[in-house]
Every structure is written in structure tokens, then in C-alpha cells.
N, C-alpha and C positions, 0 to 999 in steps of 0.2 A: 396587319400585325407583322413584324419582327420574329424572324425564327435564326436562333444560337445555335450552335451545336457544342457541348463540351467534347471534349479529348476523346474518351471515352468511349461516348456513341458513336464518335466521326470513325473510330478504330475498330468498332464491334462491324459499323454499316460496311468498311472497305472490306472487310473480309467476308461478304456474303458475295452470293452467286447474284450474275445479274437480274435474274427475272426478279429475285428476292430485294433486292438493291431498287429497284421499279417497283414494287407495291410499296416499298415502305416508304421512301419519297414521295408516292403520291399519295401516301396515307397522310404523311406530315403536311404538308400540303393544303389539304385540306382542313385541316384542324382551325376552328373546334371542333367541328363534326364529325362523325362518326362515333366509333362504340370507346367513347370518355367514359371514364369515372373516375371520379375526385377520390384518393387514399385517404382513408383515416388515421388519423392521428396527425398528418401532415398538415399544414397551415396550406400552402397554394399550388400543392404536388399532386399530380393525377397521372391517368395512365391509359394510353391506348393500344386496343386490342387488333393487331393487323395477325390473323389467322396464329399462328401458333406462341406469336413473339408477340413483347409486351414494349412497349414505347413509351419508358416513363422520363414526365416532362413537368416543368414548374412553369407558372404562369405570372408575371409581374409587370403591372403597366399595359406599354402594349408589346412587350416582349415574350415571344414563346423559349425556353431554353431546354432542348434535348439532354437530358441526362442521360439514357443509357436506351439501350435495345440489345432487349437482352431474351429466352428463352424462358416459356410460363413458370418451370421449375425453376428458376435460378433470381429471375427477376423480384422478389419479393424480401428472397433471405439477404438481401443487401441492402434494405431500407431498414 
């Protein structure tokens, strides 16, 4: 599989600290695995849980594309 990153993510991911910048890459990384769950209401958008941050991602083909990475609170009111 194919992983994108939009704008967004690639600007939220440079502004973390490195060890933080390291779990999340190898969270993506690994995908699909790990703790996935498909958003409701959304048609091919889901989201993964890497400890406090939420990595939500759409899936199309065989393309992964990073939307955002963002903080449990903040992540949801922008869908």
C-alpha cells in the first residue's frame, strides 16, 4: 500500500517532538494494523489510535492518505 500525507498532517507531524514523530511513523507504518476504527458517517475514513493522538486517514484503492494528526480532543470536532 501507498501512504500520502496531506498538508496538514505532514505540518501537525513536524511540529512534534522526536520520540513523538517515531511512534507515529511507525504507527502509520504499519497500517492497517493496530487499534483502526472505521468513522461513522464517513464512506472510507477511519482512524487510529497511537496513545493520546488520533491519525485520521482515508483509504482508496490501494492508497492510504494521512489527513490530519491531531489531539483525542480536537480530532473529531473537525470531521
Amino acid at each position: 500500500m501507498q501512504i500520502k500525507y496531506e498538508k496538514e498532517a505532514a505540518k501537525h507531524i513536524s511540529k512534534m517532538d522526536k520520540p513523538t514523530k517515531q511512534r507515529i511513523k511507525s504507527a502509520i507504518e504499519k497500517l492497517p494494523s493496530g487499534d483502526v476504527i472505521k468513522l461513522q458517517g464517513l464512506s472510507n475514513d477511519y482512524r487510529l489510535r497511537v496513545g493520546d493522538l488520533r491519525v485520521l486517514f482515508s483509504v482508496f484503492n490501494d492508497t492510504i492518505t494521512i489527513k490530519d494528526v491531531l489531539p483525542r480532543g480536537q480530532a473529531y470536532k473537525r470531521l
